[in-house]
C-alpha positions as CSV (number, residue, x, y, z in Angstrom):
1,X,39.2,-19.6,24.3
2,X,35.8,-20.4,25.4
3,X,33.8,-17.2,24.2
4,X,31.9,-15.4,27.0
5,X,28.7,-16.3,28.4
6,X,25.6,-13.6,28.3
7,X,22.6,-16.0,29.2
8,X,22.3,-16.5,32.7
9,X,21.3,-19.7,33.4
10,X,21.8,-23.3,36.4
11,X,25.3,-23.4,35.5
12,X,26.5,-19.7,34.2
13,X,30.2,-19.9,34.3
14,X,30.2,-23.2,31.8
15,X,28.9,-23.7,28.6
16,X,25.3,-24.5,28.5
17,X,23.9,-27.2,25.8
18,X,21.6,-25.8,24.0
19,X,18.3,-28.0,22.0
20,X,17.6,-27.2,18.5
21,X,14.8,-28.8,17.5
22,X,12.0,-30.6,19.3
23,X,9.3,-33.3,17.9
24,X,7.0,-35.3,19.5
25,X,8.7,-36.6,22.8
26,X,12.2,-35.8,22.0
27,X,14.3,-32.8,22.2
28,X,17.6,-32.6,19.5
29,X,20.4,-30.6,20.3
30,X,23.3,-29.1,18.8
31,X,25.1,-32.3,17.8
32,X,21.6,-33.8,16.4
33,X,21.5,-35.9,19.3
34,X,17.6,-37.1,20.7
35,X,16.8,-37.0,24.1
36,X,13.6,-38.2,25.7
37,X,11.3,-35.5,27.7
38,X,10.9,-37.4,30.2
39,X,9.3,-34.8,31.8
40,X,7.7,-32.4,29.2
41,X,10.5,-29.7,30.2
42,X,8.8,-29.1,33.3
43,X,5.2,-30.6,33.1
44,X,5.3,-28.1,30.1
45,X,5.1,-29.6,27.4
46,X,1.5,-32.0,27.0
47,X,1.0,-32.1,23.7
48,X,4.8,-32.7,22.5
49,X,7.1,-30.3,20.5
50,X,6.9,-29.4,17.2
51,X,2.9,-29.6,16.3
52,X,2.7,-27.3,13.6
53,X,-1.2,-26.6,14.0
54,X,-0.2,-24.6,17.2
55,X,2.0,-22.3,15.2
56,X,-0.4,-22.1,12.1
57,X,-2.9,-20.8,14.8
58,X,-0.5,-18.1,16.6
59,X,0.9,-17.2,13.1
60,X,-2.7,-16.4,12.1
61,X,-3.5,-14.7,15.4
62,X,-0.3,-12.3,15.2
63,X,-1.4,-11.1,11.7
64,X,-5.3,-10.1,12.6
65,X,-4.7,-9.2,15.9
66,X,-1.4,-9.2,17.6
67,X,-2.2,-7.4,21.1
68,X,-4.6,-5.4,23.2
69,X,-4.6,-4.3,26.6
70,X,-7.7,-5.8,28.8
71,X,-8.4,-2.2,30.6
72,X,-8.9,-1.1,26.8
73,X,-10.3,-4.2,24.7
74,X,-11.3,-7.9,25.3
75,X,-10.7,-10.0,22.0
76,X,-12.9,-12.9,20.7
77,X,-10.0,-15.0,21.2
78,X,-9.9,-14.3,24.9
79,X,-14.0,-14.5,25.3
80,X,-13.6,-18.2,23.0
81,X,-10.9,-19.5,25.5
82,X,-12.3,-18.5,28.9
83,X,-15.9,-19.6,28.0
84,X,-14.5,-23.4,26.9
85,X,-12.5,-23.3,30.4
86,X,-14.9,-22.7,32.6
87,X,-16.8,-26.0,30.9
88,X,-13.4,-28.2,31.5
89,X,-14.3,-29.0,34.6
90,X,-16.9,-31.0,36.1
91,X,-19.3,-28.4,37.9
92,X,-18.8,-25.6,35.0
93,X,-16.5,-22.6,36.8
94,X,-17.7,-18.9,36.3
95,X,-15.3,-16.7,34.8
96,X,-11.6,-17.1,33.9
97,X,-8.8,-14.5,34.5
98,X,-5.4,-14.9,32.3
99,X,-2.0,-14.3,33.7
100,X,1.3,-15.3,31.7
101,X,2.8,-17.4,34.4
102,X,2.0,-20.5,37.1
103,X,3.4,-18.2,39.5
104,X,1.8,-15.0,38.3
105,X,-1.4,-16.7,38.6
106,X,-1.3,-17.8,42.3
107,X,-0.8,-14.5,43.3
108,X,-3.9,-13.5,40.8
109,X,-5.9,-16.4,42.9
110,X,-5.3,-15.1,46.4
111,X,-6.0,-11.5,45.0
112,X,-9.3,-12.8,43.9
113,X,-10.1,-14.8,47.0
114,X,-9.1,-11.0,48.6
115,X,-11.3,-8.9,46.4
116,X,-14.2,-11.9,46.9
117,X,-14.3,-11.5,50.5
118,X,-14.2,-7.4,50.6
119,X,-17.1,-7.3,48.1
120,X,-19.0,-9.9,50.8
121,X,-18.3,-7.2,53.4
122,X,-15.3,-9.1,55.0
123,X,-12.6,-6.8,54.9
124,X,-10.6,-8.6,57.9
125,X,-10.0,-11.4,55.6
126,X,-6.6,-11.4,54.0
127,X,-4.5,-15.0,55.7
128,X,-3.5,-17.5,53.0
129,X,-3.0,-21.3,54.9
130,X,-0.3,-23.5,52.5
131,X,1.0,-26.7,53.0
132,X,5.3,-28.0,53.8
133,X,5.9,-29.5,51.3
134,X,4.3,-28.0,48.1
135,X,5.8,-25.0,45.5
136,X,3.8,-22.5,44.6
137,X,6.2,-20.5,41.9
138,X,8.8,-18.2,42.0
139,X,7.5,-14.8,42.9
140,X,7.3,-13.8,46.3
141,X,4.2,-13.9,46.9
142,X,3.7,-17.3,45.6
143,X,7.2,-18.3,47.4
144,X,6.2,-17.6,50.3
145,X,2.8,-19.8,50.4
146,X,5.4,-22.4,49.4
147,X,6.0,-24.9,51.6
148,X,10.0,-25.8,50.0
149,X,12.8,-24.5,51.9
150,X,15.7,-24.9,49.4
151,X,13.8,-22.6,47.3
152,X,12.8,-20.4,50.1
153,X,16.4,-20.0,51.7
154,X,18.4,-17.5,49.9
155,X,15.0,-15.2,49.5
156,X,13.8,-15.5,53.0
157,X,14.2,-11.9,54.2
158,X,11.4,-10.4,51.6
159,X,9.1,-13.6,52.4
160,X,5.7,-12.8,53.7
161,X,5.7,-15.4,56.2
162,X,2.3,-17.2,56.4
163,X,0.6,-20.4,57.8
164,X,1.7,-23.5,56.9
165,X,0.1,-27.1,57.7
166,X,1.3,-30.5,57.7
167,X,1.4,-32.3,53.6
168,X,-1.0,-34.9,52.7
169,X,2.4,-37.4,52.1
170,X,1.3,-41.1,52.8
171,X,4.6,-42.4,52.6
172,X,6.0,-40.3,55.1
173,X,2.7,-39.4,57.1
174,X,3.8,-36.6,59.4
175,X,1.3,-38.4,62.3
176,X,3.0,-41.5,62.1
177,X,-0.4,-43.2,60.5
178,X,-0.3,-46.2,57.9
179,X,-3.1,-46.5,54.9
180,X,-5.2,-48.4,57.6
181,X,-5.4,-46.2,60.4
182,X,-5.2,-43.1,58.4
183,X,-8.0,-40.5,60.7
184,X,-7.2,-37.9,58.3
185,X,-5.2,-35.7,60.6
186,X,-3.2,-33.9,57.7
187,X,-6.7,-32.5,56.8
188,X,-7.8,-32.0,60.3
189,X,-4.7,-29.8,60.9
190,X,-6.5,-26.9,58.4
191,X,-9.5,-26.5,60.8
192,X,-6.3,-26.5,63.8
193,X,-4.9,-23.3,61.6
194,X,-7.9,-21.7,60.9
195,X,-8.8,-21.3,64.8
196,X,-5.6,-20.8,65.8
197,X,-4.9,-17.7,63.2
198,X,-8.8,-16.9,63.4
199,X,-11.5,-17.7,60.9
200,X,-12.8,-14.4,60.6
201,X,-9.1,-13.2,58.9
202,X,-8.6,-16.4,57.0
203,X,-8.9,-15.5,52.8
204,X,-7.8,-18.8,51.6
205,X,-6.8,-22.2,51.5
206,X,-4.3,-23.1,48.7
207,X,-2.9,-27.0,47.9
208,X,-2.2,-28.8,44.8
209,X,-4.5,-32.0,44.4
210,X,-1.3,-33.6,43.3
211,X,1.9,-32.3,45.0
212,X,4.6,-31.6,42.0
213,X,8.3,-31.3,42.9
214,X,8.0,-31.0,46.5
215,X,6.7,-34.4,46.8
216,X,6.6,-36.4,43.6
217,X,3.4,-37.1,42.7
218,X,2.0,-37.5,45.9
219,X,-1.7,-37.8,46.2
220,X,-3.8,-37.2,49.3
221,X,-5.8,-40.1,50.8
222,X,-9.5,-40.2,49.1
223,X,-11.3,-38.4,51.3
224,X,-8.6,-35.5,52.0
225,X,-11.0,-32.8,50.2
226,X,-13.9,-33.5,51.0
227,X,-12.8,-32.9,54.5
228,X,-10.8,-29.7,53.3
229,X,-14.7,-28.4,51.3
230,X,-16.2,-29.3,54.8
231,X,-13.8,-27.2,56.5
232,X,-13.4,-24.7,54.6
233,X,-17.8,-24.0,54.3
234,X,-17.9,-24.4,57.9
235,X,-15.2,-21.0,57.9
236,X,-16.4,-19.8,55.3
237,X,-12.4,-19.8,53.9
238,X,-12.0,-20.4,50.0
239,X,-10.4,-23.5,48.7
240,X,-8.1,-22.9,45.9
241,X,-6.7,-26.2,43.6
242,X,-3.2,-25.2,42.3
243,X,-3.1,-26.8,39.4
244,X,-0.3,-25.3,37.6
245,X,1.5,-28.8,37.2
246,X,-1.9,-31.3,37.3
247,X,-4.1,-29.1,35.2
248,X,-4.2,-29.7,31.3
249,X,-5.2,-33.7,31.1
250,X,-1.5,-33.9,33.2
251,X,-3.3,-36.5,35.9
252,X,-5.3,-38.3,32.9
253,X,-8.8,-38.9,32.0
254,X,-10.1,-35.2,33.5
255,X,-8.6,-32.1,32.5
256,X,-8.2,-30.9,35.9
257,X,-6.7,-33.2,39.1
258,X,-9.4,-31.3,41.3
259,X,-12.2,-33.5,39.3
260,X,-10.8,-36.6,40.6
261,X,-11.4,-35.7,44.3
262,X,-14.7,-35.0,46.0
263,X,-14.3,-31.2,47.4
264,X,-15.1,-28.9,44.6
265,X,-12.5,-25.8,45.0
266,X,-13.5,-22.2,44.5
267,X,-10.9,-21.4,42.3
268,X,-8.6,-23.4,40.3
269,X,-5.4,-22.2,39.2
270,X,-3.9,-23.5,36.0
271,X,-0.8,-23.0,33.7
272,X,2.1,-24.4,32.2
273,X,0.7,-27.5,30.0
274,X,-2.4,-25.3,28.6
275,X,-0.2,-23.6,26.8
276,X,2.0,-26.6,26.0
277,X,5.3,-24.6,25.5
278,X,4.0,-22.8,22.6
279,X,2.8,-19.8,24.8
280,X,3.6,-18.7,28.3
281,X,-0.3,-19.2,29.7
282,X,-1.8,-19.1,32.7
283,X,-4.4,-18.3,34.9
284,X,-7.1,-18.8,37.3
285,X,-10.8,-19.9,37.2
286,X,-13.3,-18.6,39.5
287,X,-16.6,-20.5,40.6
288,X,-19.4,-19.0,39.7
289,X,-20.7,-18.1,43.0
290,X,-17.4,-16.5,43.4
291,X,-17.6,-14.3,40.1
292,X,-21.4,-13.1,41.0
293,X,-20.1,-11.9,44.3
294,X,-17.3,-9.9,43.1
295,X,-19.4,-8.8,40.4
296,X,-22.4,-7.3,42.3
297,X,-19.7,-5.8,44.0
298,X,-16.5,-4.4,42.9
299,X,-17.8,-5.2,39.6
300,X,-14.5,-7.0,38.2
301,X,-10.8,-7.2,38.9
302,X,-8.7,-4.6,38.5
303,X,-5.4,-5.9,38.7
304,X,-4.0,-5.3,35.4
305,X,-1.2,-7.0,33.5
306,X,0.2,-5.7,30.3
307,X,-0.3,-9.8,28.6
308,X,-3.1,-10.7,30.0
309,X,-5.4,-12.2,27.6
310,X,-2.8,-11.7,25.1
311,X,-4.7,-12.8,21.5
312,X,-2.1,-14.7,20.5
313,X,-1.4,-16.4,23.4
314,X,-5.6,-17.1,23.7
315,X,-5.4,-18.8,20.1
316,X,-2.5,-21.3,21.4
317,X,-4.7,-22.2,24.0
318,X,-7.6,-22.4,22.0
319,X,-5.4,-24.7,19.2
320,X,-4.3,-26.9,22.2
321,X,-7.7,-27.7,23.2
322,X,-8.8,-28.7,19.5
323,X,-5.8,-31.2,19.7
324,X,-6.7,-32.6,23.1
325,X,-10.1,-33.6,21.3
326,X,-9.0,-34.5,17.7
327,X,-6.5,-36.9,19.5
328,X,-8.6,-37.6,22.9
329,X,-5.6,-37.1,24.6
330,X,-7.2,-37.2,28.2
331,X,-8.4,-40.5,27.7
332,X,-4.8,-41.5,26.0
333,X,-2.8,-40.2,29.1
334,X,-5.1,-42.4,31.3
335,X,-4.2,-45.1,29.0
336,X,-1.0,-45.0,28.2
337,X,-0.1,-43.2,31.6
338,X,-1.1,-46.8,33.5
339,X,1.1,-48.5,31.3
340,X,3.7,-46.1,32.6
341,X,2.6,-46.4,36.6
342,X,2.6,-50.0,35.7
343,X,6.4,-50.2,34.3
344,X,7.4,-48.0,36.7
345,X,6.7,-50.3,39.6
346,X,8.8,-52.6,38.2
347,X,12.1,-50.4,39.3
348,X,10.8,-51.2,42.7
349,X,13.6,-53.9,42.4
350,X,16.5,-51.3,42.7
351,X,17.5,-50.9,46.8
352,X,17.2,-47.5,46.0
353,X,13.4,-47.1,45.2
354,X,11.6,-46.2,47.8
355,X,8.5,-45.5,46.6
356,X,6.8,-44.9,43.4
357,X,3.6,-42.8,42.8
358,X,1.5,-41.1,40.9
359,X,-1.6,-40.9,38.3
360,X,-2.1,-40.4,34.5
361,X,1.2,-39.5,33.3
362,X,2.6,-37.7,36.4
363,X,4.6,-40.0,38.5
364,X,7.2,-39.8,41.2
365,X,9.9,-41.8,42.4
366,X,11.3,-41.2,46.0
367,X,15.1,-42.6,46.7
368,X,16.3,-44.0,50.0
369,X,18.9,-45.8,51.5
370,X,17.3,-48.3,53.0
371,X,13.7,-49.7,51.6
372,X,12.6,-51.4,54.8
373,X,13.2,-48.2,56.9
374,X,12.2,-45.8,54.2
375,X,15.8,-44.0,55.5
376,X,16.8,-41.2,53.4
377,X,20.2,-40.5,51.9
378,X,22.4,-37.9,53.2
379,X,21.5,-34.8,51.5
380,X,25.1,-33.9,50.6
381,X,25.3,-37.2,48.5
382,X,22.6,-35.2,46.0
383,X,21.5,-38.1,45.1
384,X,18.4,-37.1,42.9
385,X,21.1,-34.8,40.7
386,X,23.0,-38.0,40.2
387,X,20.3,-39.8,39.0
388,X,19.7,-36.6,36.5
389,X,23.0,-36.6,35.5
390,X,23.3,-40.2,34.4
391,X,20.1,-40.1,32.6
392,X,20.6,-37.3,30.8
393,X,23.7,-38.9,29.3
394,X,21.6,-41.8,28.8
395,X,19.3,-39.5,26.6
396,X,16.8,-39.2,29.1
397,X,15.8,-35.8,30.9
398,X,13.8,-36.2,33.8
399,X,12.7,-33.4,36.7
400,X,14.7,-34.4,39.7
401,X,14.1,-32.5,43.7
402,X,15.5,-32.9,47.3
403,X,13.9,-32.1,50.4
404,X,10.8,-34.2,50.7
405,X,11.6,-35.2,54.4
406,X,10.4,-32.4,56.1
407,X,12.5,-30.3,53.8
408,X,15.6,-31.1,55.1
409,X,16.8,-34.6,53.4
410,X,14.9,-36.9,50.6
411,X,15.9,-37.2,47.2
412,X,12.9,-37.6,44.3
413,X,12.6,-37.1,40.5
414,X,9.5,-36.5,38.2
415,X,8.5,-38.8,35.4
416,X,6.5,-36.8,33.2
417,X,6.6,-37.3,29.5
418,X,4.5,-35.8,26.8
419,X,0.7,-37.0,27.2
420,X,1.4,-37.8,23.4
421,X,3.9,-40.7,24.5
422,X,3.2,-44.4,22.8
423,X,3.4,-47.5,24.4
424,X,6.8,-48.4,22.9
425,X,8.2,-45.3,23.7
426,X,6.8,-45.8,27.6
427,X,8.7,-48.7,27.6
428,X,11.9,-47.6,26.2
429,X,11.8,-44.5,28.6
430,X,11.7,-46.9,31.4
431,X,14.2,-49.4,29.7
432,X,16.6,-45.9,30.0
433,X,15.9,-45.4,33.7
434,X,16.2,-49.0,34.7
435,X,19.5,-48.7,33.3
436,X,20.2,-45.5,35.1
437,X,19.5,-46.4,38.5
438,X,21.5,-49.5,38.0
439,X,24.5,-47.0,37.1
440,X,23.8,-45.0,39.7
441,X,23.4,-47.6,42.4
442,X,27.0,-49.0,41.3
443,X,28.0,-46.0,42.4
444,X,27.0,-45.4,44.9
445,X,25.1,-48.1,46.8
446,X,22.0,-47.9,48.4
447,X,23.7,-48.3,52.1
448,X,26.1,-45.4,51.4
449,X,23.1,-43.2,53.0
């Protein structure tokens, strides 16, 4: 008799594999068997499993100074990390706030955007404009900013509502434009929103500079924030990044995606890879014009959380970013992250790769039934779950979505190792979804769409 299950997980009723042991790129599980991250977990995971100089650095952490709670104490720890944030970036940011999830710290962004703008004087400001297409987290605040209606559906009656404008998604341009002719009218539609909903009630623009599972690594055309800085100036709205997935070296070369885009944002929202899977970190970064404002006049944010700037969880972070230098891992995932984009374009040869996309070591590909027409399989084919499924008995894991066409059909999955990743393993990773897709397509071919 199969003993009862307690741990509520995607698939309660059956047993559940569990991993026991993780190293480098690979997770083992209970038979000893290695799989490839192919996508650090869920863009989790930058520095790899199993570095012990993460641990030594909690451990020593726990047994000074395990806990305090901000309304009480700060900790050095906490002072150490924000400080070395705010100089990630390119134009240094002002002041840091810690929150212990992606999606926690969304909803800490548009609170500060909200407590910015009543210590300008502008109480009427409170509307957050989102893109379709993007994810935001799981709370309901951050839900409902999302753009992604499978994750929206069963939770739609306590959704907030909001605006949402067209995506920045070149491969399915919502205005019917080409590379060529692009006028930027997925940025020109924020200016539409603003008017339409009002400037003078508009808090905040929110978008990731690299669009995660919604859309697979899509980036925006060159000039898409420089347009969205204009617009949001001229409305005086602030631009928040969301880069929960892109943040921590994930795009390569810069530490945050933002950097690679003209259009600085106000605040930045980061999580997930800074604390690597060794600690559940997050937060948000506030510029520092931002940060003088709310300080001359509510004087700080209020919004408490029990594990906010949790010591411990501030000496993971502060560990991480002493590996990202002692093994220049920003300039590796450039690196080694082209050699990736570069093998990856090479599965262009399967009829059912659409596209492929991405930067650093964050790349998407996008499945269709038909290359020529960029047609879409039939949603209830699930296509991006069979191509999970078949990898992951392959000994891959990879990050697989649906909905990218207008949330309704489009099937994609995330390639997103470890940033500590060699060359050789790059290419066995690919060798293992070449063979994948050619399973998969066996199976179903790319005309059964």
């Amino acid at each position: 008799m199969t003993p009862p299950r307690h741990l509520l997980n995607t698939d309660f009723p059956q047993p559940f594999p569990q991993a026991f042991r993780g190293a480098g790129i690979h997770l083992y599980d209970q038979a000893g068997r290695a799989h490839i991250d192919g996508c650090s977990g869920a863009l989790v995971a930058n520095i790899g499993h199993g570095q012990a100089a993460i641990a030594r650095a909690m451990a020593a952490q726990a047994a000074e100074l395990s806990y305090v709670y901000r309304y009480h104490f700060s900790s050095p720890a906490a002072e150490s990390l924000a400080a070395r944030y705010c100089a990630l970036t390119a134009a240094p940011m002002g002041a840091a706030y810690f929150t212990n999830s992606g999606s926690e710290a969304v909803e800490a962004a548009v609170k500060l955007a909200r407590v910015r703008h009543l210590a300008a004087g502008e109480p009427g400001r409170f509307k957050v404009i989102s893109r379709h297409q993007s994810y935001h987290g799981v709370t309901l605040g951050a839900l409902s900013w999302s753009g992604m209606p499978s994750r929206q559906e069963d939770y739609r009656p306590y959704l907030s509502g909001g605006c949402h404008i067209a995506p920045a998604y070149c491969y399915r341009c919502w205005f019917a434009r080409r590379p060529e002719t692009c006028a930027l009218e997925c940025a020109q539609a924020l200016e539409a929103a603003v008017i339409a909903e009002g400037p003078a009630t508009v808090a905040a623009f929110i978008a990731e500079p690299v669009v995660g599972a919604a859309l697979g690594a899509a980036a925006p055309p060159a000039e898409y924030f420089a347009a969205v800085r204009r617009i949001c100036d001229r409305h005086g709205v602030l631009f928040i990044a969301e880069e929960v997935m892109t943040g921590a070296g994930r795009t390569g070369g810069r530490f945050f995606a933002s950097d690679h885009f003209p259009g600085r944002p106000d605040i930045i929202v980061f999580g997930k890879g800074v604390g690597g899977g060794y600690y559940p970190l997050a937060g948000a970064l506030v510029s520092t014009a931002v940060a003088e404002t709310i300080g001359a006049g509510r004087g700080g944010f209020a919004a408490g959380q029990s594990y906010s700037g949790h010591p411990v969880g501030m000496a993971a972070g502060g560990a991480i970013l002493d590996f990202f230098q002692a093994h220049d891992l920003l300039a590796r995932a450039a690196e080694t992250g082209a050699r990736l984009g570069r093998r990856l374009e090479t599965l262009r040869a399967h009829p059912s790769v659409g596209d492929v996309r991405g930067r650093g070591m964050m790349w998407g590909l996008e499945f269709v039934a038909d290359q020529a027409r960029r047609t879409p399989f039939d949603p209830r084919l699930q296509y991006h779950r069979r191509v999970y499924a078949q990898a992951r008995v392959n000994g891959l894991l990879l990050l697989p979505s649906g909905g990218c066409d207008h949330g309704r059909a489009g099937d994609l999955a995330l390639v997103a190792p470890p940033l500590v990743i060699s060359e050789t393993e790059v290419d066995t990773l690919v060798g293992i979804l070449d063979e994948t897709l050619t399973q998969v397509e066996r199976e179903c071919p790319a005309d059964c769409g």
